[in-house]
C-alpha positions in Angstrom: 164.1 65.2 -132.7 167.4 63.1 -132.5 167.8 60.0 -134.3 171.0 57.7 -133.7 170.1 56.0 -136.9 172.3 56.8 -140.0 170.8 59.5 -141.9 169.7 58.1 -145.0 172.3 59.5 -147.6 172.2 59.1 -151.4 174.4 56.5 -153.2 177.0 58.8 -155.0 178.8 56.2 -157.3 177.2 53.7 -159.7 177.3 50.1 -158.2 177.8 47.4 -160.4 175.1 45.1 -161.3 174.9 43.2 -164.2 171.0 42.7 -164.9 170.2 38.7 -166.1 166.5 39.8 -167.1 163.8 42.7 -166.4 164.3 42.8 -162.9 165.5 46.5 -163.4 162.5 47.5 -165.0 160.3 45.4 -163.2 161.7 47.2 -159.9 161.5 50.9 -161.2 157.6 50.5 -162.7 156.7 49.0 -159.1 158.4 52.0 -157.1 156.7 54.4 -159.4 153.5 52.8 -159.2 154.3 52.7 -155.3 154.0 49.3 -154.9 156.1 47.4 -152.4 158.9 44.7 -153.9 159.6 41.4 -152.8 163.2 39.9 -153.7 163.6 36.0 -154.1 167.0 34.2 -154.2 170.0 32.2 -152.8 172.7 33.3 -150.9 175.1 35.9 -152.7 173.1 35.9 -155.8 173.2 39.9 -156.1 169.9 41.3 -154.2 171.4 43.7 -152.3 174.0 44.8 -154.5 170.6 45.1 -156.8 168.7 47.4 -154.2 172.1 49.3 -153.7 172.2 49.7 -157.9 168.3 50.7 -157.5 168.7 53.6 -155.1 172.0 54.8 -157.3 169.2 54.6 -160.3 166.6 55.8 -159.1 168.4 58.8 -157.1 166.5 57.9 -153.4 168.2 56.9 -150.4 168.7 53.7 -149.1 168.0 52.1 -146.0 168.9 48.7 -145.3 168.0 46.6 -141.9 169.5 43.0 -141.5 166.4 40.8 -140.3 167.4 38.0 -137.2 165.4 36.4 -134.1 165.4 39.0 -131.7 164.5 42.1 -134.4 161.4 43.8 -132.6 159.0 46.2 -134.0 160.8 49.0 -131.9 164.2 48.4 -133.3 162.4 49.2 -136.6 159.7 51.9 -135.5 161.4 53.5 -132.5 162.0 54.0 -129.0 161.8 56.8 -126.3 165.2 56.9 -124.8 166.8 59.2 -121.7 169.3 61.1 -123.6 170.5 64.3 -121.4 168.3 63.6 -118.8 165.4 63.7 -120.6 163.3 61.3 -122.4 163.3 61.9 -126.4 162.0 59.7 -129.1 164.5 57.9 -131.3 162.8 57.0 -135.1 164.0 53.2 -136.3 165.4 52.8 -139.2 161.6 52.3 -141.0 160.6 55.3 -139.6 163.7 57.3 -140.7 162.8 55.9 -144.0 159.4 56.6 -144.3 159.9 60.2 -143.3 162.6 60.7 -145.8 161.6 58.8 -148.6 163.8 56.7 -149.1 163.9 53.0 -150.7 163.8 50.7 -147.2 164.9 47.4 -147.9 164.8 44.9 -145.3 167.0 42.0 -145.8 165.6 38.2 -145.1 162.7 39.5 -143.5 162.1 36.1 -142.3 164.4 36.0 -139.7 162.3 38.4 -137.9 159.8 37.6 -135.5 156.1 37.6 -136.7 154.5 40.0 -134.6 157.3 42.3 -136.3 156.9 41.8 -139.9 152.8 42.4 -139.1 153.7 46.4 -138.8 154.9 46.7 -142.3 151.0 45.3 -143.6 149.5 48.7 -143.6 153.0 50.3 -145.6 152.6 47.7 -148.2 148.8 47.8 -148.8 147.1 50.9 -150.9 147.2 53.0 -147.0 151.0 53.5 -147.0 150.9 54.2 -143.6 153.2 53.4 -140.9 151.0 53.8 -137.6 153.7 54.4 -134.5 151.6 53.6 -131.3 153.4 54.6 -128.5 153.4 58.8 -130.0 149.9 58.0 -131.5 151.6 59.4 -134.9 150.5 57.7 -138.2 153.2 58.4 -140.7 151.8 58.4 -144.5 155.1 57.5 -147.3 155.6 59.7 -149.4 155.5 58.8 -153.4 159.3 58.2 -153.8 159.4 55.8 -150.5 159.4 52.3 -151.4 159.8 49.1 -149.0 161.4 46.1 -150.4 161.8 43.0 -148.8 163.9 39.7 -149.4 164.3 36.2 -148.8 165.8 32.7 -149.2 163.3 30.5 -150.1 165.4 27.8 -149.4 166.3 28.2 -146.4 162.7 28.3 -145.6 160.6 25.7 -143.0 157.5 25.7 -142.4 157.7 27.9 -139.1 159.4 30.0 -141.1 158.0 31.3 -144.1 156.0 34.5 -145.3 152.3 33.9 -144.9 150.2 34.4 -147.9 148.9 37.9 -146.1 152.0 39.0 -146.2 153.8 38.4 -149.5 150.6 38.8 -151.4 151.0 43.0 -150.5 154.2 42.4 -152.4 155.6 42.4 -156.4 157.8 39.5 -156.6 160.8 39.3 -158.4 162.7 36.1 -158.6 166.8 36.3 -158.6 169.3 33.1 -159.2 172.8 32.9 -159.8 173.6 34.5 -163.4 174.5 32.1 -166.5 177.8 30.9 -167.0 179.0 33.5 -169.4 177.9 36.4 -167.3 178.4 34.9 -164.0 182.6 34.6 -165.5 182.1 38.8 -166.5 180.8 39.6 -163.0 183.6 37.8 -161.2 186.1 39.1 -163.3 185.7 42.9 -163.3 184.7 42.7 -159.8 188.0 40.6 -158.9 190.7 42.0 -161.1 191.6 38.2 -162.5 191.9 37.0 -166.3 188.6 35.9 -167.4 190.0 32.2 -168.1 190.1 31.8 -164.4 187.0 33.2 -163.6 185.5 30.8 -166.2 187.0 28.6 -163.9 186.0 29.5 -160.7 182.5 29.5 -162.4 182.4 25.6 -163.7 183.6 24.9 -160.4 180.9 26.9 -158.7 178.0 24.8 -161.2 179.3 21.7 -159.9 178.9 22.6 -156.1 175.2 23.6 -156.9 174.3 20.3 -158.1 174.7 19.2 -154.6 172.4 21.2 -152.8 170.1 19.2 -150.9 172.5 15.8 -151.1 174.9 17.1 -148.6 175.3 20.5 -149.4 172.5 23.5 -148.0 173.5 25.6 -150.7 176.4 26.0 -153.6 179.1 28.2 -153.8 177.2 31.7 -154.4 178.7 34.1 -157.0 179.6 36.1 -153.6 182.0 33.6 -152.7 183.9 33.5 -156.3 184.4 37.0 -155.8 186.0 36.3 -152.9 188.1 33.5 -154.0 188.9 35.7 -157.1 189.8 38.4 -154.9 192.2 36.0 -152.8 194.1 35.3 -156.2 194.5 38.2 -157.5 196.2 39.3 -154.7 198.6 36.2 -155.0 196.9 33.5 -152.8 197.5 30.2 -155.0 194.4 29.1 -156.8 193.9 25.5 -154.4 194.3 27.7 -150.9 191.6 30.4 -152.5 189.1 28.0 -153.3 189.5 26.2 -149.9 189.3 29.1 -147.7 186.7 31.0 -149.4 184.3 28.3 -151.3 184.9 24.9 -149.5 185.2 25.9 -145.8 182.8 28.4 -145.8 180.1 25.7 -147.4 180.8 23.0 -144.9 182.4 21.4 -142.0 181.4 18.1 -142.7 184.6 16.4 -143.2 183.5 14.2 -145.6 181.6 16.5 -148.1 184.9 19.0 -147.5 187.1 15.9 -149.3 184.3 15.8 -151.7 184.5 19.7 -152.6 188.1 19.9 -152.5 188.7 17.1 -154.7 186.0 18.3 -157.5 187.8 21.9 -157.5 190.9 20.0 -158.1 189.0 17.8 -161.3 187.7 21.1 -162.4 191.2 23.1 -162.2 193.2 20.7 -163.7 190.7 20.0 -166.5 190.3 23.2 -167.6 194.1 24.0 -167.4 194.5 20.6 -169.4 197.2 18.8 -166.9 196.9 15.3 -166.1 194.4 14.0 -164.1 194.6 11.5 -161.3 190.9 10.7 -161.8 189.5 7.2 -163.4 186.9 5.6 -164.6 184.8 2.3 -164.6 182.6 1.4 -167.4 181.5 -2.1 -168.3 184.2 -3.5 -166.1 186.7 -1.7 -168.0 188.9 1.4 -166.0 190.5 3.7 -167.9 192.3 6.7 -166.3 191.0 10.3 -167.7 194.2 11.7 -168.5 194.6 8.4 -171.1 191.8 8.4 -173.0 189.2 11.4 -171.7 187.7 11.4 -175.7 186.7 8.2 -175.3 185.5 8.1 -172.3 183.3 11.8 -173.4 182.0 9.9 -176.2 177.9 10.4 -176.5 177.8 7.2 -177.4 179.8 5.3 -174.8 178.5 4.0 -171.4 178.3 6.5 -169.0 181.2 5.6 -166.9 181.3 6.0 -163.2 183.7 7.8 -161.1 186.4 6.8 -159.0 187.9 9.4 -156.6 191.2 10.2 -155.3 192.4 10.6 -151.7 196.1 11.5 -149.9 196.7 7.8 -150.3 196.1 7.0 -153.4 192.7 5.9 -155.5 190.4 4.5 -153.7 189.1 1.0 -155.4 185.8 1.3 -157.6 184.1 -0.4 -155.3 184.5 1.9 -152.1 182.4 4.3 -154.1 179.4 3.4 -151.5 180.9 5.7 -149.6 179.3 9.3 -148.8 181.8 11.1 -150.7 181.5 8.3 -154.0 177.6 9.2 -154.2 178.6 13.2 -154.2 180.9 12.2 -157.2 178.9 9.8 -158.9 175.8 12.8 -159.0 178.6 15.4 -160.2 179.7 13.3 -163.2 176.3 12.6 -163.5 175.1 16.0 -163.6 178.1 16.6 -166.1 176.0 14.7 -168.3 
């Protein structure tokens, strides 16, 4: 029997993952009680590096499928093609997996159709079976395959979402970005750079999160700090880093892009203690940050509001009805 698929091979060298809870054990007592994982998180949060981590661990193969709109159950059970003149069947990638056992992990399973995710009920259920109806072969896992499955819940409507038949096969194991401290270790040792400017990258990151749903889908993931990290370690300067690899690949809107490029600059030159160009209105009174930034910290003064600044200069205190002005005035805000 031919299969074009990629054999499934065995993941030589350990892949980094720094674990932020029990999801390591929580995985391995689920694959050896053969029970079927579900992975939830944002963007770039470390789920598949995880599963890739997993399979080094746990010394299986690992097959991974990439979920979209036009996945159909034969790209993932299998197909009779004419190869040579003759007509052969071709296992999926499933298949390959089942037969094998090997850890299967199909990445936002969502984005598949739903008469596609219905074949993988009876090989997440006690049966473990993988029926295959056009050979009339029934394929039963063996007890080192597992299937995992992940998603964004976020990103998730209403017409698309797992039903309740489906993710209640599953053990769920809930994934978000890693704490500050950790989040600065990951970046760094996967990046090369200092860990003072991955501290950096990481502050600016928390700030971008705190606009998801007010503008922004989503904040920078630690995925994209890794690139931007990458970017300066290999000399790119730290403003054309953060633009090409966290601002413009979280927006287009032009406005929010002003928004995010500004904040990285606040965050920068905070944290490398220049002056800043930012002020500050509170009680009628401005003050500019780089004047008097203890007073205006102070617990126990009025929180101030934030003025912005553009190519031309600050704009007044009282443009800050503008789109970008709300985005600021929730970041110092969320700054507390």
């Amino acid at each position: 029997m031919l299969n074009p698929e990629p054999s499934p091979t065995l993941i030589e060298s350990e892949p980094f993952y720094a674990p932020s809870g029990d999801e390591l054990k929580v995985f391995e007592a689920a694959w050896r009680n053969r029970l079927p994982v579900l992975l939830k998180g944002p963007t770039g949060c470390g789920k598949t590096r995880f599963m890739e981590h997993m399979a080094w661990r746990l010394q299986r193969p690992l097959v991974t499928v990439s979920c979209h709109d036009d996945l159909t159950a034969s790209d993932l059970v299998g197909r009779y093609l004419i190869i040579g003149g003759e007509t052969q069947w071709i296992d999926g990638p499933l298949s390959s997996a089942v037969r094998s056992g090997a850890l299967c992990y199909l990445d936002e399973v969502v984005e598949a159709r739903k008469d596609t995710t219905v074949i993988i009920h009876p090989l997440a259920d006690d049966r473990r079976q993988l029926p295959i109806e056009k050979t009339g072969e029934t394929l039963t896992a063996p007890p080192e395959f597992c299937l995992a499955v992940s998603y964004n819940p976020g990103y998730q409507s209403v017409l698309k979402d797992l039903k309740q038949s489906t993710r209640q096969r599953f053990v769920a194991i809930d994934f978000t970005y890693p704490d500050e401290a950790l989040e600065c270790e990951i970046v760094a040792r996967e990046s090369g750079i200092d860990s003072d400017v991955a501290m950096r990258l990481v502050r600016f990151a928390g700030m971008t999160r705190n606009l998801k749903g007010n503008g922004l889908e989503e904040g920078a993931s630690t995925r994209l700090l890794v690139h931007a990290a990458k970017l300066m370690a290999s000399g790119i300067s730290a403003q054309t880093a953060c633009d090409s690899a966290i601002a413009e690949a979280l927006t287009d809107e032009p406005e929010m892009l002003t928004a995010v490029r500004e904040w990285r600059l606040f965050v920068l030159k905070k944290s490398l203690g220049l002056p800043l160009d930012f002020y500050f209105d509170s009680g009628g009174a401005r003050f500019p940050l780089s004047t008097c930034e203890s007073q205006i910290m102070s617990e126990h003064h009025p929180k101030p509001v934030l003025g912005i600044i553009g190519g031309s200069g600050l704009y007044d205190i009282d443009g800050l009805k503008t789109y970008a002005g709300k985005v600021f005035n929730r970041l110092w805000q969320a700054l507390g």
